[in-house]
Each structure stands twice: as C-alpha cells, then as structure tokens.
N, C-alpha and C positions, 0 to 999 in steps of 0.2 A: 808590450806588457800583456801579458795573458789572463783571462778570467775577467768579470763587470768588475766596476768600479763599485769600492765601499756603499753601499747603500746609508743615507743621513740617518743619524739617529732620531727618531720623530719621539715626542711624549705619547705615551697610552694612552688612547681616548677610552671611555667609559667602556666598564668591561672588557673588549680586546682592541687591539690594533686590528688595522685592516687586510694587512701582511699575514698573509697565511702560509708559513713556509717561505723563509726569504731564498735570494738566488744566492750564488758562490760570491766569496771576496777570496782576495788574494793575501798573498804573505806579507803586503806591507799596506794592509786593512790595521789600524789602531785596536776594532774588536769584531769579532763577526757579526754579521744581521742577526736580529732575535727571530726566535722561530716563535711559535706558536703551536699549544697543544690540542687546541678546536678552533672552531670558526666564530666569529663573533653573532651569527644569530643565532648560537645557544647560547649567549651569556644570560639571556635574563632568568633559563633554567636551571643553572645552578645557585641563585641567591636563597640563601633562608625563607622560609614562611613558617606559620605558624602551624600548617600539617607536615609541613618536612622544616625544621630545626636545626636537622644536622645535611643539610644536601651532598651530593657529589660535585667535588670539586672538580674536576676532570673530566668529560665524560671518555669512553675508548674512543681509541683511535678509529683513523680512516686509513685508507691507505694511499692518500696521495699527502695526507701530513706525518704520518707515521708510520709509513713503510716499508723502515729498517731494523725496525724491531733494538732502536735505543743501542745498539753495535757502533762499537766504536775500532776504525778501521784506518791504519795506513798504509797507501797504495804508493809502493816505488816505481818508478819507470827507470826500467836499463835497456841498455843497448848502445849498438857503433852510434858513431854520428849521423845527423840525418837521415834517421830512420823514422821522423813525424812524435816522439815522445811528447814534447807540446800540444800537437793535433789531437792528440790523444788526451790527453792531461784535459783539454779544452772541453772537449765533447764527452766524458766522464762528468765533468762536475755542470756540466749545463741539464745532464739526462739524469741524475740523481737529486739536485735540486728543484728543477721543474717538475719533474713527474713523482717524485719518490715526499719530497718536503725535508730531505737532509739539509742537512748544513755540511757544504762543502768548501775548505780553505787548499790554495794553489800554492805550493811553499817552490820556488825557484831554487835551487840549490846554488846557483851561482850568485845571485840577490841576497841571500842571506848570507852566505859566507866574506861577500863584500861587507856587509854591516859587520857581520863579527870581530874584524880586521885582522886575525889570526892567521900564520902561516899555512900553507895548503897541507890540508892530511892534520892538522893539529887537532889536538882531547879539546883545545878549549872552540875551535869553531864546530867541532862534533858536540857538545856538551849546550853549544848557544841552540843550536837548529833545535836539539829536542828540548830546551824549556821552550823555546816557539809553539814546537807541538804539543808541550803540554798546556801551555797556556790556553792553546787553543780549543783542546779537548776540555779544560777543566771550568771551561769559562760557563759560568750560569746565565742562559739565554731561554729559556723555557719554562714555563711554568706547568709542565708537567708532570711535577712530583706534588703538586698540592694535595693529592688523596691523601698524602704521608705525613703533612704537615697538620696534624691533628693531636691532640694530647691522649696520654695514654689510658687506657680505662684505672677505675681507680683513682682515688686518693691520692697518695702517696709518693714519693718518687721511684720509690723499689717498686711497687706494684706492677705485677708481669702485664704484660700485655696480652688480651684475651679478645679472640672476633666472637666469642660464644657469649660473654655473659654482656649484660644489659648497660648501656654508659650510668656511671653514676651522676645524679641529680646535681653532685655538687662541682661536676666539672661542664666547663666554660666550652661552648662549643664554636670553634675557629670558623668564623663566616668568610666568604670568599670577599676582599676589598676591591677596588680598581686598585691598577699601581703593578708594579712587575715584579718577574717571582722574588727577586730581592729585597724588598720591601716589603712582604706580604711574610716570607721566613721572621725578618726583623720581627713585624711585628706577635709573631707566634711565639718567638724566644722572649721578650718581653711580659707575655702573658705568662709563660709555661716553665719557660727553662729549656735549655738542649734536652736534658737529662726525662724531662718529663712529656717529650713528645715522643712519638710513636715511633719516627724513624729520626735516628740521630743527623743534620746536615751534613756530616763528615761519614757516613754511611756509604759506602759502593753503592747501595740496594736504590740509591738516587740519580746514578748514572745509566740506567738503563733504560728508561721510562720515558725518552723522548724520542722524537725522528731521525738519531742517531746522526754521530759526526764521522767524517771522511776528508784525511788531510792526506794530499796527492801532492807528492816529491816530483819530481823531473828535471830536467836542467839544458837551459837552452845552450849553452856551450858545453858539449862533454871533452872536450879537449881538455876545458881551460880546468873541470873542479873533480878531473878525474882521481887523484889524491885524498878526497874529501870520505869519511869515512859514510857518508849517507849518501854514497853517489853510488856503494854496488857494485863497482866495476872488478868486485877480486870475490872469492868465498869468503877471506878474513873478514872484508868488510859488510858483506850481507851479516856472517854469523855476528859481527859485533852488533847492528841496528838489533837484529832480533834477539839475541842476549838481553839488549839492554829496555828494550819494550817489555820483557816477557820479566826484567827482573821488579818493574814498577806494578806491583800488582794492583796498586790503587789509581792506575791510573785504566788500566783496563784493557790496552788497544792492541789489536791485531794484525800482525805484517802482511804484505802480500806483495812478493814481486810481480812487474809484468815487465818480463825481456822483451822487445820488437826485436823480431829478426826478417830483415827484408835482403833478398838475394836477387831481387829482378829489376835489373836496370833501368826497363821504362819508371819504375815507382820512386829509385833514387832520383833521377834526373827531373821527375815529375816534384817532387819535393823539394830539390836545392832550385827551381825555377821559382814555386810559391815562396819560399822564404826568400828571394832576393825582393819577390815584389813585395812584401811586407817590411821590408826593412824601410824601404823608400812610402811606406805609409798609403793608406786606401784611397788618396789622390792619383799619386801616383798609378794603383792597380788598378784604375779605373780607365784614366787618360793611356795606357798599355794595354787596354780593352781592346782585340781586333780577332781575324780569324784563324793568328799566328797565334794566340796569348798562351795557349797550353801544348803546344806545337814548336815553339821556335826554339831553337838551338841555342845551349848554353856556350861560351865562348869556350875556345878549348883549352888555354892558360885555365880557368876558373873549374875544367871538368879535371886536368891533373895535378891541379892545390890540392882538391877535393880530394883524389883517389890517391896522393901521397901521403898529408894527414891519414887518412883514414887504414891505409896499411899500417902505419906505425903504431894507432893506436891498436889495431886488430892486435898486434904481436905480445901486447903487455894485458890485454881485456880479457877477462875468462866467466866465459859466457856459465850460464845454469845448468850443474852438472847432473847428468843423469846415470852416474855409475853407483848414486845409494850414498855419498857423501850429504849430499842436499834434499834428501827424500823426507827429511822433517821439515823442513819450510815448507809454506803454501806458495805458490807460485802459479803465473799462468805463461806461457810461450807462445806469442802471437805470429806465427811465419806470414810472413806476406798477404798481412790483412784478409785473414777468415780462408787463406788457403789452407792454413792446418793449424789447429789450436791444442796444446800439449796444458795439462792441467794437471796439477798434485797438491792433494790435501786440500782441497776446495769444496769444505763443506759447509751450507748451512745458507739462507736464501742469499742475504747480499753477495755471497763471494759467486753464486750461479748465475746471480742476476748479470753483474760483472763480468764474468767470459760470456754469456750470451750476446750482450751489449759490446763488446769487444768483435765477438764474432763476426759481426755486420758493419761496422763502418769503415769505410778507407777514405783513403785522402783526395779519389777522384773527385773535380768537381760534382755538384748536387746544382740540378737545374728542377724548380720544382714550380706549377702552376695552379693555384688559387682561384678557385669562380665558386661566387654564391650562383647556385638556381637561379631561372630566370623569375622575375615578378611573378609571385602564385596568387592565386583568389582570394587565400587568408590575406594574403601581404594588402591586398587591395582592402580590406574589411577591417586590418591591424588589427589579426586574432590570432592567437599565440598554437602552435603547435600543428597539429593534424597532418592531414595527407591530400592534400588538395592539388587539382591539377595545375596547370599553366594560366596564366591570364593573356589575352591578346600581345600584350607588350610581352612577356613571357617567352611566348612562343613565338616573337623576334628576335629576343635574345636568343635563344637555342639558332635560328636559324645563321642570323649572324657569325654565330660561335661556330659551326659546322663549315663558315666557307675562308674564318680567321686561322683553325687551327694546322689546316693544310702550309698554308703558306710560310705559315711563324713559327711552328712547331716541330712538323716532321722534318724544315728543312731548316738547322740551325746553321744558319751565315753561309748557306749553300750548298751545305751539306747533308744527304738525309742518312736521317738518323733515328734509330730506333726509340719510339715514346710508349709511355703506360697511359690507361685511361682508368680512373679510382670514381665510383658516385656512391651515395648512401639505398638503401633499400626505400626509399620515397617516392614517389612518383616524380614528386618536381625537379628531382636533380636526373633523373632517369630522363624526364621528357627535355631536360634542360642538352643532353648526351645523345639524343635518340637520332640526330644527325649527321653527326662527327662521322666521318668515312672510315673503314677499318681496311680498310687494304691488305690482300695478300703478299707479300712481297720476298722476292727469292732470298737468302742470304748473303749472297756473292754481289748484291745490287749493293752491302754494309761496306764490303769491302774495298771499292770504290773511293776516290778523291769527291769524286763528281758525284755518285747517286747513281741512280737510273737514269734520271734525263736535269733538263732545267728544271727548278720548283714551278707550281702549279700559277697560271697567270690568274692575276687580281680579278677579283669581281668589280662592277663599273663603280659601287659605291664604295669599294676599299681608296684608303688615300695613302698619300704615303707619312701622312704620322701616325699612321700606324706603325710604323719603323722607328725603332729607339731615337731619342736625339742625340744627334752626333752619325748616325747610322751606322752605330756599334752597340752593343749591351755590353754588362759587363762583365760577362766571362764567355768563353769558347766551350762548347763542349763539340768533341767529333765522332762522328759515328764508328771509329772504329773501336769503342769501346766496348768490349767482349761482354754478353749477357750472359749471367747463369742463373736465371732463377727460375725461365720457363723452359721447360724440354723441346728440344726443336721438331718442325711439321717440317712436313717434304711434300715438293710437288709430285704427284703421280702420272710418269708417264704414259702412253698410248695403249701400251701392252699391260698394264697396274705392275712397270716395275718403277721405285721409289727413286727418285733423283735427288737435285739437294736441296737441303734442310729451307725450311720460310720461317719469317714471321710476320705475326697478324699487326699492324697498325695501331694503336690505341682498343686491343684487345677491351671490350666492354669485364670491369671487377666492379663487383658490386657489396659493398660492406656497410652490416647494419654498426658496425661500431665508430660508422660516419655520421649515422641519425641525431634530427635535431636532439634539444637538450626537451628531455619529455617532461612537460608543466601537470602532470597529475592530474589534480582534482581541475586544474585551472587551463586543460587544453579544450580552445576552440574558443576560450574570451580575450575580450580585449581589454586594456590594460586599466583602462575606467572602470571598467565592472568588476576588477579585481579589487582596484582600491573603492568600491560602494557595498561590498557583498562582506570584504576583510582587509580592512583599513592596516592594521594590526602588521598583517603580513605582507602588504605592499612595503611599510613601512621598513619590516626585516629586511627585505627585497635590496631597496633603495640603500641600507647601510653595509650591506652584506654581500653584493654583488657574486662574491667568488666564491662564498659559502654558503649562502641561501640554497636549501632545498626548497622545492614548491613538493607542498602538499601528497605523496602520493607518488612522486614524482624525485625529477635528479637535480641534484646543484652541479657546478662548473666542475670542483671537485671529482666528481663523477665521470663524469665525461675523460676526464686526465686519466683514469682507472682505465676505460676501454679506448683510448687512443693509444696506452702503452704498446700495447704488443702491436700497433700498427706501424708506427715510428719504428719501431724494430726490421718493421719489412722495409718502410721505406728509407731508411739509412743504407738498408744495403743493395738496393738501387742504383745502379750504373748511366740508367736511359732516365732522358725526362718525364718528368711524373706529371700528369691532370688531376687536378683535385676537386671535382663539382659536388661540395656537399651546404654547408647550413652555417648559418653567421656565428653562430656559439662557438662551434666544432671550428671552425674556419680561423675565430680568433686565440684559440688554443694555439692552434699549429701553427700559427703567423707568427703567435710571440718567441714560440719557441723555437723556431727558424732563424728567425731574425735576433734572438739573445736578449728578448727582453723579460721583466719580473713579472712570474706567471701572474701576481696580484693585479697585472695593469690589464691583463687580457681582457675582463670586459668590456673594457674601455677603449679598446681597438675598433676603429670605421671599417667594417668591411663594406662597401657598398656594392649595391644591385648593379648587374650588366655590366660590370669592369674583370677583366683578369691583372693577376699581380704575377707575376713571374720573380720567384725570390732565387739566387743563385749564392751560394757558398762554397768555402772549400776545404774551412779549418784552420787556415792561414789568415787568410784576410778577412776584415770584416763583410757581414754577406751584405747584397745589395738588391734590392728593390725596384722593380721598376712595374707600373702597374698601365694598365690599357683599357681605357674607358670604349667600349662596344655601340655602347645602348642599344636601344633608346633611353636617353636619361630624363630625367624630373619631368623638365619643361616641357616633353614632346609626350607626354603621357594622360591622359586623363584620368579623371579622380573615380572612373569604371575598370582602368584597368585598359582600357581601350587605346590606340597609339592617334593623335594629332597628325593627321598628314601636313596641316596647314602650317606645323612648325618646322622650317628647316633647321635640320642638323649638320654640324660639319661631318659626320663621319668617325672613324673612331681616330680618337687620339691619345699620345701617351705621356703620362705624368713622369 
C-alpha cells in the first residue's frame, strides 16, 4: 500500500492545531488530514481588541503552507508495466506535502475500481473514481477562507458589497472562534445569513485560497485495470478524464498526464527486482540485505512472464501522441528518469514545479549520511546560534569522522564507490569536515568489481561494531553507478597531454541553505535568559515548535523554503551523499527521508558525534541505521574538554 497512513483526527486545540500542513493519505483514507492556513503562534494576533474590532482573519500565506497557490490538480501516471509509476506517485506526494503544505491523496486505480465492483472499462466504475476525487477536492479542511466569512457592508441583504466605504455601525463583526472552519461558517450563517455574507459558501472564489489539492492516479497492476477509463492507456480515454474534469466547472481541477517511458533494461530489471522485494514486505528486504541485493539476477521464467505480458500490452497501449491530436492536453513525458523530459502546456508554477521535480529522481537506490557538527563552544555554554568553533570533544569527533569515512563510505560492501561531501557555511561543520580525505582518483578505478585495491585498514581504536549488525546494511549500492552532475577532471600526463577523466572523493560543497535555523534577536542566549528577558515568547516557542519565528530571525517553516531547491539536487544524486550540517536542518531532512509528518520534525533526536546512514529506494520502506563515533556524554566534561579517565567502547551501531 502506497503513501502514510491516515493521520487520527485530533480535536483543535485553542486557536490552531499543531499540524501545519498535514502529510498525504491514500484512497482508502475516510477524510484527508486538515491542513492549516497559519501557524499557531499567530493565533493570538488575529482575535479582536478594542483598537482592532474587525481583525484579519487569515494572515498571507507562506510558502511552505501555502505554496500552491490554492490549484487544484490531477496528476495521471501512464505507461507500460513496471515502469516505477508507484515510485513516482510515492515521492510526488511526499515532496508536495512536506515541503509545499498541500494536501495530497494517492487514488490506486486498481483499489478503487475493486470497491466499485463494476465490470472493467464500465461508466459506473469511471463515474465511482471521480466522485472519489471529487469528494476529495471538495472536502472543507482549511480555514483559509475566513477573511471571506465576514458580513457584507451595509444593512440590508441586497446591499452591494463595497472595500471603499466604511462598515456600518449596525453590523456584527465576525471574531475569529477556536473550532474548525466548519463550525466557525456554521456559526457566521447563523448570525448573517448565506445571502448576507460577503462571500457566498457555495462560491468557487472559496476554493482557491488554500495550499491547494493534488489527487495522483496510478495503478499498481496495469495489466489488470487497463480497460478502466481513468487508466489512459488509449486517446479515447485520456480525452474522456479531461472532458469530464473540464466539464465540472465547480469543481475546478486540472489534468496532467505523466507517461513513464523507460527503454533501458538495467532500470526495468532494477525495478521488477525492488517490487519483488516489496511484495514479501520490509522484513523480508532487509533479511535479502547483502552485496548481491541490487545486483542479483532475476530468474529467467520471471524475466520472460515479464517481457511476454509486457509485448502484449505494448500492442494495444498508445502511448501520448505528438502528431497535434493531443497538443490540448497538458502532459509531461518522463524517458528514462531525467534522460529527456518532453512537456506540453505546462504552464503556471505547480505544473513547473512538477517536471522539475520529476526531472531528478530515479529509482536508483539513495544512500544518504547525516552528522550534526562536532560539540561547538556554544553547545558547551547551551547558547543558541552563532559561529563558534570546535570544542575539544569537537574536534574528536572531526578527527574520528575523518579515519570512519574511508572505511564505510568510499568503500560500500567492498566496493569503492563514488561519494559527495555537503557542510553549511559555519565554521563548525566546516572544522567538523576539515579532515575527511578527498582523493584523487582515476575513473577506470569506478569501473572495477574490486576498486583500486582492498579498503583502507582500521585505525587501532575502530572496532568492528562499527559494522552494521548482521554485517550487512540495508541496501547495496555499487559503484558502477554512472555520475552526471559533475564534469569530469583528467589526470595530466608527463608531456600536459590529458589522459582519463578522475574524480575528486568527498569533493568539499559548501551551502549556506544548510545553516543553522537563525534565532534573530535571541542568537548567542541560552534558553533561561530567553525565558527571563520574554517569557511570552519562550512560551509561543514551546506550543509552536514548527511555526515559531524567533524574533528577527527564522522558524522551521523557513528552513523548508531553502532546503527545497536542495532536495532537488540531492534526489538526483546517484553516489552517496555526507551531510555535516545543524540539528534543525538535519531534522528536516531526516523526516523527510525517512516519510515522516513534517509537524514531528522537531521533535526528532539528532544527536552529537553519531552518524545516521538513511538508505531508500521508493519501493520499500527506507531504513536507518545510525553510528555512534563519539566521544559521547559520559566521557565529556562540562568544559567541553574529553575525560581520558572514561573508557569508551569505541564506536558502535544502533
């Protein structure tokens, strides 16, 4: 089953929930997550007073809760069989609901036309799926139309609506309740009348105004629901979906095919092996964890089922045509994951956002590694922010890390293998990096089974739990995984003529949109003297985690604004990635790695001197596994300074 689980419906607490933008449910969700139009430490700024009367109810958006601009959007996936349209489907709605604050629902074509019980290709299982989606679109989960739910100026019920002249004294001004927008309408019709508020509830002008919905079609068997008129697979049936969208004009919503066309064998074969491991569940793909697991041969019964179906269907499927029949649809053509992308009528931010996002991810495993900075000065003093260097323990960890990542990194399960090296523009993830060895190394070394030689022998204090348990992880990745995102270097010969192509090892990149989360007025105190100087705002702090701005400064929110366009780089990432940045930033990307509700991220342990190594693939669920370095707690002093007198076991893995 594809996408998170329903998220519970909790009660509103005073002024908002603490769900800022929930994550995706699926087609057989009862209702979507409620979103939300602000953060809850503005609530207490839109209630009435006595110099403001009539408040805003709403304030604008942001663009990590509202950066769809209220667009309501359905995305088909077509294509042959196992071509990853689930993969896809998956990682759309996790990167639109995390980072954007949509609401995105996963409709299975094959799941719902099960419930329909209707024969395949029938008006009545084509007619079930879009009230699904209309349901889903039309369903009131936001209170972001409150600015609308206001009475009209004037007396009267005819009385026009006017923003120029002045409200009359004798009309009741709608203060914001606790309670959700549902209740809050109720109680406005009650007072007013439909007829006597500003914007009618049955009004289009109400569907626009939130962080916009996104219901994504696809279908895990396309054999089985190729008949199904919202499967795609002919012109008749694309022109009937968008016919039949575009003749609901109240409902709003805009089509967009995306055909997968994958023509290269290693990617079919690399995909019917993940989908066999997922069938048998994340037990399973774990315990099949080895340095075969993305390498090993599918049986050859299972590779010509495969390429029998799949001729037969080719014969009857007709792919998105580009002779000028289909040039009214919007559509995008994804060949071979970001090898070429063909786009028509894709205008307007979500549909770009969408092929760019599209652009960059493939289904190769993602091997991706996670380290806060070693212990800094502030951390020693628990004073928020700055640029502070190393502390003694600190600059253990850096040294540690420098003789960890040879061994475990460049050479995955034996193999070396080309890695990135990411830190923030701070000093302490800089000095935390300043070690790490960057090797030149030929090309032809990638090429190789073997590497260049054996991996690099242990230092006397490495142990071997530093080695997964089991002495597997859980996924494979191997070097022969072809990079494109850096131009290649060449060794230069004796005479300067150019021989072949190198590359650099854990290449030092340096991005300020890794930098901690900047506390404003409040960087360089500790978190007592925040609550003795402004109680007030400790207080918003503490209920607001994910939306709290500091003073001057950025909330969590924030942070998701300039991790976007990094995520972008690093989805389309092939080699393993280093991540040495800051515990905010760090539990951003952790959740979102790992599929969890961006609302829980600060509430993520990132801890000091460990790395997390998260590995995914789109298929299965990712997996985790983290490496404590140290020096930890106990062998640390309260200067900052390292306890010789405490033995440590070394590093070991969780």
């Amino acid at each position: 089953r594809l996408g998170s689980p329903p998220t519970p419906k909790m009660p509103d607490p005073p002024a908002l929930p603490l769900d800022v933008g929930n994550t995706s449910c699926d087609a057989r969700s009862t209702s979507p997550g409620a979103q939300h139009a602000y953060v809850q430490s503005q609530s207490h700024l839109l209630k009435a007073t006595s110099d403001n009367p009539l408040p805003t109810a709403v304030p604008p958006p942001i663009a990590a809760v509202a950066g769809l601009l209220g667009v309501r959007h359905v995305l088909c996936l077509i294509g042959l069989p196992e071509r990853g349209k689930p993969f896809i489907a998956q990682r759309l709605s996790k990167y639109l609901s995390f980072f954007h604050g949509a609401e995105v629902k996963l409709f299975d074509v094959n799941e719902v036309m099960d419930r329909a019980g209707g024969p395949p290709g029938s008006d009545h299982n084509a007619m079930f799926m879009f009230e699904e989606i209309k349901a889903f679109m039309n369903a009131t989960s936001s209170a972001a139309d409150r600015n609308m739910t206001v009475p009209r100026a004037g007396s009267g019920r005819s009385a026009p609506a006017s923003s120029s002249s002045p409200p009359s004294p004798e009309v009741r001004p709608v203060v914001v309740r606790e309670g959700s927008a549902e209740v809050q309408l109720a109680e406005s019709l009650a007072a007013h009348g439909e007829e006597e508020l500003l914007v009618h509830p049955s009004d289009r002008r109400r569907k626009n105004v939130d962080s916009g919905k996104v219901a994504i079609l696809f279908a895990n068997d396309t054999f089985a629901c190729f008949k199904e008129k919202w499967s795609g697979t002919s012109k008749e049936r694309r022109r009937w979906a968008s016919e039949t969208l575009a003749k609901d004009r109240a409902l709003g919503a805009k089509l967009i095919f995306i055909e997968v066309i994958v023509d290269r064998a290693d990617i079919l074969e690399a995909n019917l092996r993940a989908r066999e491991r997922a069938k048998n569940g994340p037990t399973a793909s774990r315990e099949s964890a080895g340095p075969a697991m993305y390498e090993d041969e599918l049986p050859d019964e299972c590779l010509r089922e495969f390429e029998d179906r799949a001729r037969r269907f080719q014969r009857i499927y007709v792919s998105m045509q580009e002779d000028g029949s289909e040039d009214d649809l919007s559509y995008i053509k994804l060949i071979n994951y970001g090898d070429k992308v063909v786009t028509n009528r894709m205008h307007g931010y979500l549909r770009m956002r969408i092929a760019q996002f599209l652009s960059v991810i493939h289904p190769t495993p993602h091997v991706i590694y996670l380290s806060r900075h070693g212990q800094s000065e502030y951390n020693v003093l628990g004073k928020l922010g700055g640029n502070p260097p190393l502390s003694p323990a600190g600059q253990e960890y850096a040294r540690r890390l420098a003789q960890w990542v040879p061994r475990h990194i460049f050479y995955q399960h034996g193999v070396l293998t080309k890695c990135r090296l990411w830190t923030s523009s701070l000093q302490r993830t800089i000095l935390t990096a300043t070690h790490i060895p960057h090797p030149i190394v030929p090309a032809s070394s990638f090429d190789s089974p073997d590497g260049l030689s054996s991996p690099p022998r242990r230092s006397s204090h490495e142990t071997d739990a530093a080695t997964p348990s089991g002495g597997t992880p859980s996924h494979r990745f191997r070097s022969r995984q072809r990079s494109r995102q850096l131009p290649p270097r060449y060794l230069q010969g004796d005479e300067g003529v150019l021989n072949e192509p190198v590359w650099e090892q854990m290449s030092p990149r340096v991005y300020r949109n890794l930098d901690e989360i900047f506390a404003g007025e409040y960087e360089g105190m500790t978190y007592e003297e925040i609550k003795k100087i402004a109680p007030s705002e400790a207080t918003l702090r503490s209920m607001d985690k994910i939306g709290y701005r500091y003073p001057r400064g950025e909330s969590y929110l924030d942070i998701l604004a300039r991790l976007d366009p990094l995520v972008h780089e690093l989805e389309s990432y092939h080699e393993p990635l280093v991540v040495v940045s800051h515990q905010a930033v760090l539990r951003l990307l952790y959740s979102y790695l790992m599929g969890k509700p961006r609302h829980q991220a600060p509430k993520v342990e990132i801890p000091l001197h460990t790395v997390i190594r998260i590995t995914y693939d789109g298929w299965n669920p990712p997996y985790e596994e983290r490496f404590v370095l140290g020096p930890t707690a106990k062998g640390i002093r309260n200067d900052g300074t390292i306890d010789e007198g405490v033995l440590e076991d070394g590093q070991t893995n969780l």
